[in-house]
C-alpha positions in Angstrom: -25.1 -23.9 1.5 -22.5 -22.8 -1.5 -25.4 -22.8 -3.9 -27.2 -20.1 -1.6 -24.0 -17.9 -1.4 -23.6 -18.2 -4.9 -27.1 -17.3 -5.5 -27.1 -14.7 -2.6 -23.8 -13.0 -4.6 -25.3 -12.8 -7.6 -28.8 -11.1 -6.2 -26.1 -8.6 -4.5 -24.1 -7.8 -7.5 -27.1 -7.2 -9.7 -28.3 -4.7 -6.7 -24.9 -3.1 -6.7 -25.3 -3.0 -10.8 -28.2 -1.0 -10.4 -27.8 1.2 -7.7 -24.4 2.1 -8.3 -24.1 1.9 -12.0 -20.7 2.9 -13.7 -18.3 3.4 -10.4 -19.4 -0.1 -9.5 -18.3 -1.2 -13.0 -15.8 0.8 -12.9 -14.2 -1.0 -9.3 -15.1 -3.8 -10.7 -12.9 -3.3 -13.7 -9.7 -2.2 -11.7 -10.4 -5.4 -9.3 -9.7 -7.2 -12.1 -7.2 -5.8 -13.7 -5.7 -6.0 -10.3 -6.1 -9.2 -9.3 -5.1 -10.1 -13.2 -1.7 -8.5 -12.1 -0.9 -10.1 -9.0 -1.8 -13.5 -10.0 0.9 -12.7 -13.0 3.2 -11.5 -9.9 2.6 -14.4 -7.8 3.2 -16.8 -11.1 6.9 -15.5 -11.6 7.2 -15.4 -7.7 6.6 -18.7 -7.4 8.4 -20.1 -10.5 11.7 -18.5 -9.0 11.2 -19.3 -5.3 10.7 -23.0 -4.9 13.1 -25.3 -5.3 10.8 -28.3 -5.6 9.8 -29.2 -9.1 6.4 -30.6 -8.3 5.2 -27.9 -6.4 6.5 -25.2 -8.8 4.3 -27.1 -11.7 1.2 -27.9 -9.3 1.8 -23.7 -7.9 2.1 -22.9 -11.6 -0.8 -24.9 -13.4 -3.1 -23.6 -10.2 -1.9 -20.0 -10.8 -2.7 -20.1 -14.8 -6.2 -21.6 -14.8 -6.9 -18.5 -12.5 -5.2 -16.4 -14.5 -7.3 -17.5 -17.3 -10.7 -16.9 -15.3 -9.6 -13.8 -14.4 -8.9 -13.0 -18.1 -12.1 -14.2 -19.5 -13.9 -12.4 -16.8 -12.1 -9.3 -17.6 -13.5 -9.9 -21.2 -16.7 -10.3 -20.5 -16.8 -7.3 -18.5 -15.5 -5.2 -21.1 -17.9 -6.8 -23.5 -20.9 -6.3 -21.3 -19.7 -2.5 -20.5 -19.8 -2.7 -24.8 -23.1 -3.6 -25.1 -24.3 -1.3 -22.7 -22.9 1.9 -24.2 -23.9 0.4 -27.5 -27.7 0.0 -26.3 -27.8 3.9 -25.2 -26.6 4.7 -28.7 -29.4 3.7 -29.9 
């Protein structure tokens, strides 16, 4: 079932991709940087809220391995987004 979502998800986006072009890539880009920011937010929310030092390291250790995802997808968006305007150049 998760491998057809996943697969289904990636069809969709590659629709989107080409029938919507630059303002898909474009809200793609700020739902990123977005979601980049509030997992920064929720990071220092949660390192001065709880008082118990296991959760605060579990909470934090979750919150930075998506922080890094989100930052390596952010790069390989901008990257891709790159490529492309390099390809029309010629």
């Amino acid at each position: 079932m998760i491998n057809e979502v996943i697969h289904g998800a990636h069809r969709l986006d590659a629709w989107l991709r080409e029938k919507l072009g630059r303002p898909y890539g474009v809200l793609l880009g700020a739902g990123l940087v977005l979601g980049i920011i509030a997992s920064v937010k929720t990071l220092i929310h949660t390192a001065e809220t709880t008082p118990d030092v296991l959760k605060v390291v579990a909470a934090i250790a979750f919150q930075v391995a998506l922080l890094i995802n989100q930052l390596a997808q952010f790069h390989e968006f901008r990257e891709e987004r790159k490529a492309r305007k390099a390809a029309r150049r010629g």
